[in-house]
C-alpha positions in Angstrom: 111.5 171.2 94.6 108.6 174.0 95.2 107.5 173.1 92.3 106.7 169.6 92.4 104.9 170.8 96.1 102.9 173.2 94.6 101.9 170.6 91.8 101.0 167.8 94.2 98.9 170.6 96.2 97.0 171.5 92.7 96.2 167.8 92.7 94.6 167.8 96.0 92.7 170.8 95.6 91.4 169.5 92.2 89.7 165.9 94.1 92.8 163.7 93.3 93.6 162.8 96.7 90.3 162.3 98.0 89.4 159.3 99.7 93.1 158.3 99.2 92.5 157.2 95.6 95.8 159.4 95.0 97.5 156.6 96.5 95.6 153.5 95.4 97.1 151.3 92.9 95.8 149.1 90.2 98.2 146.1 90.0 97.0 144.7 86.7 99.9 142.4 87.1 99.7 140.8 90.6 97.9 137.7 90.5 95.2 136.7 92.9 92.5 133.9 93.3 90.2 136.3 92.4 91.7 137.5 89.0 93.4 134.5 88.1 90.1 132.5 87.6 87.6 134.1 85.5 87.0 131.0 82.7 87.3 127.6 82.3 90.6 127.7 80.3 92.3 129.5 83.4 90.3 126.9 85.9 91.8 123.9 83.5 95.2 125.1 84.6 95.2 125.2 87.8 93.8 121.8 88.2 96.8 121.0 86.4 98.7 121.2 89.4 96.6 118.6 91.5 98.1 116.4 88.4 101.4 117.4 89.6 101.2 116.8 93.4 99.6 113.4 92.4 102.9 112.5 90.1 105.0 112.9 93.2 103.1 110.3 94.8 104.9 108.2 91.8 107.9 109.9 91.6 110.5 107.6 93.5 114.0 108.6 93.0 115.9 108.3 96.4 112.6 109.0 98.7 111.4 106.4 101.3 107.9 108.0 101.0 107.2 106.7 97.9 108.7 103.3 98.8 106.3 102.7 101.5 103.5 103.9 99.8 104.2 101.0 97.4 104.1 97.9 100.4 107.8 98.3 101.2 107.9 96.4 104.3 104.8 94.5 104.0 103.7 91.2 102.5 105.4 92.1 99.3 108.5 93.9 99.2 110.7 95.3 101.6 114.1 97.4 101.0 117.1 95.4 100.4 120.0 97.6 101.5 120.2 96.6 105.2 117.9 94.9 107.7 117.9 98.3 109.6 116.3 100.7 106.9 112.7 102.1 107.8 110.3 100.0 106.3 112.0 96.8 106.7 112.9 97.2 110.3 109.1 98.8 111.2 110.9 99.3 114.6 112.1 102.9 113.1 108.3 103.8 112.4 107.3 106.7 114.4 105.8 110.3 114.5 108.8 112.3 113.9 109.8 109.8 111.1 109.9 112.2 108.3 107.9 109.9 105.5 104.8 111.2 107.2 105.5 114.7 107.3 105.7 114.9 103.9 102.8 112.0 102.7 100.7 114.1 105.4 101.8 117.5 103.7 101.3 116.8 100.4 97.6 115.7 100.8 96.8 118.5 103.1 98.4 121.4 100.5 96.8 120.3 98.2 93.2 120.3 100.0 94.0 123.9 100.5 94.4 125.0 97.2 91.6 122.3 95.7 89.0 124.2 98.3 90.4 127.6 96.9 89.4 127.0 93.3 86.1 125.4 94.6 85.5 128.8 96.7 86.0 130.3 93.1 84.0 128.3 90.8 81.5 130.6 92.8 82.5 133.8 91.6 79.5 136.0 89.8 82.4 137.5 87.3 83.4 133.9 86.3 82.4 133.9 82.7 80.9 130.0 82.2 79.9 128.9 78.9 77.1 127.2 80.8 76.1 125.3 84.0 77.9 121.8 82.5 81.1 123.4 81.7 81.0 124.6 85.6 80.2 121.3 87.0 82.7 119.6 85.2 85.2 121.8 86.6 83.8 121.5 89.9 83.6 118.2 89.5 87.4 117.2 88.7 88.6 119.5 92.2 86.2 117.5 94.3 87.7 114.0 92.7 90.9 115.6 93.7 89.5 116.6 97.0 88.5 113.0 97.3 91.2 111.5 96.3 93.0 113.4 99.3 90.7 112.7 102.0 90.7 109.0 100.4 94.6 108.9 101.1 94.7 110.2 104.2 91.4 108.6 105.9 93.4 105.1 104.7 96.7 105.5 106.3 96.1 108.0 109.0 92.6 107.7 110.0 90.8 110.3 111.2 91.8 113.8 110.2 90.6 117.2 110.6 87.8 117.8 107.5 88.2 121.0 105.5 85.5 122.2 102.7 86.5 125.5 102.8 89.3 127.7 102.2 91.8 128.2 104.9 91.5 132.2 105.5 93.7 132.5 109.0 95.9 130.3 111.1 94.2 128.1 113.3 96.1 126.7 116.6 93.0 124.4 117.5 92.4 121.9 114.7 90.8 118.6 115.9 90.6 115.3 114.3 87.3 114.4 112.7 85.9 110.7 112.7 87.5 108.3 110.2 84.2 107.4 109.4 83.7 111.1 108.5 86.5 111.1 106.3 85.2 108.1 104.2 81.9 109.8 104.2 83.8 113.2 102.8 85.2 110.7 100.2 81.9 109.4 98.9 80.4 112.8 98.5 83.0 114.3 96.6 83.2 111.1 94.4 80.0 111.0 93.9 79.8 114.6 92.8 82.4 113.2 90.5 80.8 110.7 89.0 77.7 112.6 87.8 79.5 115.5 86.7 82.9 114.4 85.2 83.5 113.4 81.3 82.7 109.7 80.4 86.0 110.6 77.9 88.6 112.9 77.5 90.9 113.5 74.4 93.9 114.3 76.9 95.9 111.1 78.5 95.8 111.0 82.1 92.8 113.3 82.8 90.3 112.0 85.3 87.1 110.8 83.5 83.8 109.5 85.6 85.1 105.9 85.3 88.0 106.8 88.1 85.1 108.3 90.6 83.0 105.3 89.9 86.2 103.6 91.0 87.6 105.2 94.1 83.9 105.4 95.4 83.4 101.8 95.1 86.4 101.8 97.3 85.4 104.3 99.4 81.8 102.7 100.2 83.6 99.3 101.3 85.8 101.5 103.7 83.0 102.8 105.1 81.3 99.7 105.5 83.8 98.3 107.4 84.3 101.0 109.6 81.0 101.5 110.9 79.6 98.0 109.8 77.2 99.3 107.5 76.9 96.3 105.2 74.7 98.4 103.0 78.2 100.2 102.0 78.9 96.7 100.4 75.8 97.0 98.0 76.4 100.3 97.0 80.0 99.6 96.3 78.9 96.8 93.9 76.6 99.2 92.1 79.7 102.0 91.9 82.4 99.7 90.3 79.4 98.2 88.1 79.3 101.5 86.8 82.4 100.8 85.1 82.2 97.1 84.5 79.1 96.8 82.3 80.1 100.0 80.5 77.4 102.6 81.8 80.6 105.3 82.3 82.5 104.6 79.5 83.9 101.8 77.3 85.8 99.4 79.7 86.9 96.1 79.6 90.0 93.9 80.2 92.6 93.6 77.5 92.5 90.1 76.7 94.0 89.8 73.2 97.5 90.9 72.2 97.4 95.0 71.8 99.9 98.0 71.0 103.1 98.5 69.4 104.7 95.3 70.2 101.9 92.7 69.7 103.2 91.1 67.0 106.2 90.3 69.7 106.3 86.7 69.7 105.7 83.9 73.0 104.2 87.0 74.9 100.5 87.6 76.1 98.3 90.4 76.5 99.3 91.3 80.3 102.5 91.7 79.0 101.6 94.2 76.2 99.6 95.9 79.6 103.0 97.6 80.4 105.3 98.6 77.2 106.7 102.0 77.4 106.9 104.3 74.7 108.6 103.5 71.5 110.5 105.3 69.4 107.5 107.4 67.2 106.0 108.1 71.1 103.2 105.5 71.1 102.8 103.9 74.8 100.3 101.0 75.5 98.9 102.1 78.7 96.9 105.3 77.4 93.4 104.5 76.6 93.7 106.9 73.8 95.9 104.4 72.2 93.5 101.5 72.8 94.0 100.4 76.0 90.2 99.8 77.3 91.4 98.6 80.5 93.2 101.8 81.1 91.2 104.3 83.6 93.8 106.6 84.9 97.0 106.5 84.3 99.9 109.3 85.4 101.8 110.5 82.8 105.2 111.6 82.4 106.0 113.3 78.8 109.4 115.3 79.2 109.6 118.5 77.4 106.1 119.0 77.2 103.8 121.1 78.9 102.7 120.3 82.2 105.8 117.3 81.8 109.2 117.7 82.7 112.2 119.5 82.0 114.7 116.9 82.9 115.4 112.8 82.2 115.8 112.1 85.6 114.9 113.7 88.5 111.2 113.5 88.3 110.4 110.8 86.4 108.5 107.3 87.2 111.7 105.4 88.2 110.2 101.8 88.8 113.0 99.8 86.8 115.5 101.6 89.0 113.9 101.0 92.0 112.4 97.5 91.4 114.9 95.5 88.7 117.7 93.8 90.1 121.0 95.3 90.1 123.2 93.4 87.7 123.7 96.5 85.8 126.5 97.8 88.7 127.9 94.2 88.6 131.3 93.3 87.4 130.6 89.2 88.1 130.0 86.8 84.9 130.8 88.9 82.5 128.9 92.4 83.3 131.4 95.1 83.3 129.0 97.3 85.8 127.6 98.8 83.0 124.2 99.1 82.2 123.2 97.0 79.2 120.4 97.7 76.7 118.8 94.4 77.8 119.6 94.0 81.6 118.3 97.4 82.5 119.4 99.7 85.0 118.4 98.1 88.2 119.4 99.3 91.4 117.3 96.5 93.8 116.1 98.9 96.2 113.0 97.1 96.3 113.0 93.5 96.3 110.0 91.3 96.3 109.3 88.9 99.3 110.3 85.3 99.2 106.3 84.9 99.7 106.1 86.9 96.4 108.6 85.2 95.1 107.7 81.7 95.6 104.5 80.6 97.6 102.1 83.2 96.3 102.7 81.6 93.2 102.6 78.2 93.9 99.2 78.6 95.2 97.7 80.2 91.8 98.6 77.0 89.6 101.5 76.8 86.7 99.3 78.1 84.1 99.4 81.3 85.8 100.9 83.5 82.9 101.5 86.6 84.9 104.5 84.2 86.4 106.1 83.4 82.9 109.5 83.6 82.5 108.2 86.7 80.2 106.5 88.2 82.9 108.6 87.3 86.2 112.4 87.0 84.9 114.5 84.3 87.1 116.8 84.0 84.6 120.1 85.6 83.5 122.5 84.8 81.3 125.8 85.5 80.6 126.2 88.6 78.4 127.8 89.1 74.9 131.9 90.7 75.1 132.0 94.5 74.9 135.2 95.6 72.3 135.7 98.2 71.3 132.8 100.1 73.2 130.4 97.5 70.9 128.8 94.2 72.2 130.1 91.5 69.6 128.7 87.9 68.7 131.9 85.5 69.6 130.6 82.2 71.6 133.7 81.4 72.4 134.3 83.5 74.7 135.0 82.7 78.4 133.9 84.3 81.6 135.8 83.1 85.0 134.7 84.4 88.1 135.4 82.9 92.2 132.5 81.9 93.8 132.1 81.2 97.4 129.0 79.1 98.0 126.5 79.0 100.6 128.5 76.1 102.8 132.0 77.9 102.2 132.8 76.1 99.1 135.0 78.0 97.1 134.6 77.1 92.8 135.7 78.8 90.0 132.8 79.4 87.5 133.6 79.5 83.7 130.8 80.2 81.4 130.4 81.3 77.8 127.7 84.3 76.9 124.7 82.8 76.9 124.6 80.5 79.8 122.6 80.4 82.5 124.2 82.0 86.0 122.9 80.1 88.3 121.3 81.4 91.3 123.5 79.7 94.3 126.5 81.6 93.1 124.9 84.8 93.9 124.7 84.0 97.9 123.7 87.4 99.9 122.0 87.6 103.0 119.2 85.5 103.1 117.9 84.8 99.8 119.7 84.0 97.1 116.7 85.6 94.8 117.0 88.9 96.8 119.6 91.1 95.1 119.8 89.8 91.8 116.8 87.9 91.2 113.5 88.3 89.8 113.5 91.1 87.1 109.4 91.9 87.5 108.6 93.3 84.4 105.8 94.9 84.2 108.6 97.4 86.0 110.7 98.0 83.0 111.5 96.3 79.2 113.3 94.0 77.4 113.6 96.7 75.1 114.9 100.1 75.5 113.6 103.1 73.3 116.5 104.8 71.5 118.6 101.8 72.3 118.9 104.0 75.6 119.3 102.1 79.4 119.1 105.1 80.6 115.5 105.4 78.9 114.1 102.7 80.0 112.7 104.1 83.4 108.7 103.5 83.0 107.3 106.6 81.6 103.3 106.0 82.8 102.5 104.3 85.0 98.6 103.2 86.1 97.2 104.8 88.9 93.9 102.5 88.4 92.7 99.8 86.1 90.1 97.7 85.6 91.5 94.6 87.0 91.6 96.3 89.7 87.9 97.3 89.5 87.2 93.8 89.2 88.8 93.0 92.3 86.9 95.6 94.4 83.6 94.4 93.3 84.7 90.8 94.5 85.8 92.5 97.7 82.5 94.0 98.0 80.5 91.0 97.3 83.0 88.8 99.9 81.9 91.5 102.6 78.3 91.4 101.6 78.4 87.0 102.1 78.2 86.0 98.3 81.3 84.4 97.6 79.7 82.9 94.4 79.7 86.5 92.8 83.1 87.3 94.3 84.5 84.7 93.0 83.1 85.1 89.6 84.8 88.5 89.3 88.2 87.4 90.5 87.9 84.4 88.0 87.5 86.9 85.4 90.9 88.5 86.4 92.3 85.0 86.1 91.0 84.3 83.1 92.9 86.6 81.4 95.9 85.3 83.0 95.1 81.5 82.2 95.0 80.9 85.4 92.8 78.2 86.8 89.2 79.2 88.6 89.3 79.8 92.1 86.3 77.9 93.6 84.1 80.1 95.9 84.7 78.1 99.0 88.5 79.5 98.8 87.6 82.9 98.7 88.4 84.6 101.6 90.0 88.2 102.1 93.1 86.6 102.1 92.9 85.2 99.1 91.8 88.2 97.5 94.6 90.2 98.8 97.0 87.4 97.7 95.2 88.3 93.7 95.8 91.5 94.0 99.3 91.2 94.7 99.4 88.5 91.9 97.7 91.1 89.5 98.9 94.7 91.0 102.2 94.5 91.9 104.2 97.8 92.2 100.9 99.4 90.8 99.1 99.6 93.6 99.8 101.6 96.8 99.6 98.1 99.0 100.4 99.9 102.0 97.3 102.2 101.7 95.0 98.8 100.7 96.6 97.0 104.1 95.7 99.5 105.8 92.2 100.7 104.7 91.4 96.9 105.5 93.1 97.0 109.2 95.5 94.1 108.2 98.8 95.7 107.4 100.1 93.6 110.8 98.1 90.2 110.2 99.2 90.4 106.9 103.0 91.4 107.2 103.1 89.0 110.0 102.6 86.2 108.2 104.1 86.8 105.3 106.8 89.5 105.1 110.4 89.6 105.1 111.6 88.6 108.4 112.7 91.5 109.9 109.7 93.1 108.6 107.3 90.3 110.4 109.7 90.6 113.7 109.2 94.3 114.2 105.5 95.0 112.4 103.1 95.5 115.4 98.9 96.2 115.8 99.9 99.5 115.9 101.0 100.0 112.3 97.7 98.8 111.0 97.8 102.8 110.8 100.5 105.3 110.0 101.6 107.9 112.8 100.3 111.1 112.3 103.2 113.6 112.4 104.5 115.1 115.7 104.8 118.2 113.5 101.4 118.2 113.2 100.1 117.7 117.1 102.7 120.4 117.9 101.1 122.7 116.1 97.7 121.8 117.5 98.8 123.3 121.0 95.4 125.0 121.7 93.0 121.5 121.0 93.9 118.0 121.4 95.0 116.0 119.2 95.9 112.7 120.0 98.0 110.3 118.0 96.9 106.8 116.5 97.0 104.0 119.3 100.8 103.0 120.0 102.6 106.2 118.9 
């Protein structure tokens, strides 16, 4: 023991404690901000993560925050299980609902770390290749950055506005304009859309085309919150951007496309949405031809930056949206799920405005209603023996039916016919359980002759129809209903769908195209209310529990008690009504 005394005193005496470097450590191995982003390669993958926290926002599994993001509760769907689930019964809508904790969350972690690789970008030991290289990478975080603040400006209005990196705890955080929020938006999207690639040779990476987008979007929002009707103008010039091709080569996929074009009696909005096949080709990358295609999430299991697992965190929308005839033991289904059927579990079911009168309003020529497109009806399946689905047409089905008035029949049917929809009587549709299959939301085919692979893979997170459709918005708010109508007409054209004159256009008419066109694409819930008409529009034409209990107030999401708890040294006041 003297020894090692004596040799720790030698030390000393010779300099090696002085200053205390004796006791400092190099931790080569302990990653920081600081040594964790020193080039563009190590930059790239951490703005691989934004990627991820943007997948959740797709990722539906079991979670009502996903489902509400989507319109459940709305004018389109609503959840089927009971008239008491959140987001049919708006009723249960308030700030400790848990939804919002974690939409609010998400948006807000990931601010943090997007302004903590900005803060970097700054570094003097970053080694750049050159200026570009850093604005691109700059540029992707602040689409990110916009993205958030686009999110949460839309369903929670104004919000506390953070550029920089979070270094302490703050007690006193106060909420900053919603106009300021847009206006945060349309800076970092338009840093975006200078600096970002025009093309990418990686699926699902952000290009300039998808800023172009969101600050078309962005500019109408701000127009209509401060009633700047110069916003309108500049909106039209963003989403021209994209339209006449000055970002990139866009257009809508009129002609069959893809893997399964040669599919017969279908159209080119149906080849919009098949899944992979079997040699891993999908139709909604624009790598694989898809020029309507501007960002689209993607899913590839096993794969870097993909998943590890079939289920858990994938896109689940033929779960979630097909009807559940799969779990059925009535007509001949075994509760099995069957290649063709799907595996449908109905948790969200499309209005009966959806269903029916949104429809009848566009015309019968309308092919984005076909029997291809919007399933309404099923048919007896083939006999299972032996484990193996077998051709035998003379086989019979009986099942007991009790009918809407209390008749009781017994049905007999042979595989192949048609099960009519009034023997499936539920609670107040006899569409709602069982009936449509949308789908856009799944296949009549699944790859690997696997149900259980035939949850959506990708799924778009903006295309140009849609691009379309905020340019006519734009041009409706700016009092040219001629050029508003034009675009929308294009977006029908597609679907052989008859002109809309420009006298009809109003914004109800375009939000009734949009549903026609983007249904369980787009996040209707943030679109209803960005435009302040998630009530008016809910009112008239959701489910009717959903209409009953919808009020003014939810024209804009609660912000979380969570969060004004923590705010104990500032106020911070909730939305109207909460």
């Amino acid at each position: 023991m003297k020894k090692v005394i004596y040799l720790a005193l030698a030390l000393c005496t010779l300099g090696a404690c002085n200053d205390g470097e004796f006791l400092k450590e190099d931790a080569d191995d302990f990653l920081t901000v600081d040594n964790s982003y020193l080039n563009a390669a190590q930059f790239r993958t951490g703005l691989n993560e934004f990627y991820r926290i943007v997948r959740q926002n797709y990722n539906f599994r079991d979670d009502p925050a996903h489902f509400f993001q989507f319109g459940s509760g709305t004018d389109v769907m609503f959840r089927q299980n009971s008239d008491t689930e959140l987001f049919t019964d708006w009723g249960y809508v308030n700030s400790t609902t848990d939804v919002f904790r974690i939409v609010y969350g998400r948006h807000f972690g990931m601010l943090y770390n997007v302004n903590m690789l900005l803060k970097q970008t700054e570094n003097p030991n970053v080694r750049w290749s050159n200026e570009a290289e850093k604005l691109a990478i700059q540029a992707e975080a602040r689409f990110f950055r916009g993205y958030c603040y686009r999110y949460l400006g839309c369903m929670f209005g104004g919000v506390p506005i953070l550029t920089e990196p979070v270094g302490t705890p703050s007690l006193a955080y106060t909420r900053d304009s919603r106009a300021d929020v847009y206006r945060q938006c349309v800076e970092d999207f338009e840093f975006a859309s200078q600096y970002l690639p025009i093309s990418v040779s990686e699926p699902g990476r952000v290009v300039r085309a998808a800023a172009c987008h969101y600050l078309a979007e962005m500019y109408i929002a701000l127009g209509d919150e401060t009633g700047d009707k110069t916003m309108y103008s500049k909106a039209v010039d963003a989403a021209s951007m994209v339209i006449d091709q000055k970002v990139g080569e866009y257009h809508l996929m009129t002609e069959r496309f893809g893997w399964r074009k040669d599919v017969e009696g279908k159209d080119a909005f149906w080849d919009l949405f098949q899944m992979k096949s079997v040699d891993g080709f999908s139709n909604y990358s624009y790598q694989t031809g898809n020029k309507e295609s501007i960002w689209v999430i993607q899913v590839d299991k096993f794969k870097q930056g993909g998943l590890n697992d079939g289920l858990t965190t994938r896109t689940d929308q033929e779960r979630v949206f097909w009807p559940a005839f799969w779990g059925s033991t009535k007509f001949g289904y075994d509760g099995q799920a069957r290649d063709w059927t799907g595996r449908g579990i109905s948790w969200l079911r499309p209005t009966n405005y959806f269903v029916y009168q949104l429809w009848g309003k566009s015309g019968a020529e309308d092919q984005r209603n076909a029997e291809y497109n919007i399933n309404r009806i099923y048919r007896a399946p083939k006999p299972i023996r032996n484990g193996v689905e077998v051709d035998d047409p003379t086989h019979v089905y009986e099942t007991a039916v009790t009918l809407a008035d209390g008749t009781d029949i017994v049905v007999k049917l042979h595989p192949g016919d048609i099960i009519k929809k009034e023997w499936l009587v539920t609670r107040n549709d006899t569409m709602e359980r069982f009936f449509p299959r949308i789908m856009k939301c799944g296949s009549d085919w699944h790859y690997a002759a696997e149900p259980s692979n035939g949850f959506v893979m990708e799924w778009y997170a903006i295309r140009m129809a849609e691009t379309y459709l905020l340019r006519a918005e734009a041009y409706l708010k700016n009092d040219n209903k001629v050029a508003a109508a034009a675009d929308i007409n294009v977006v029908r054209a597609r679907a052989n769908a008859a002109p809309v004159q420009a006298n009809n256009v109003d914004i109800d008419y375009l939000l009734d195209e949009r549903a026609r066109e983007l249904y369980a694409e787009e996040f209707r819930t943030l679109t209803l209310c960005r435009m302040g008409l998630l009530y008016d529009r809910t009112k008239k034409f959701g489910y009717e529990v959903s209409s009953r209990t919808v009020g003014e107030k939810n024209n804009l999401c609660p912000i979380p008690q969570s969060v004004i708890d923590a705010n104990s040294q500032a106020k911070f006041p909730n939305n109207p009504g909460f």
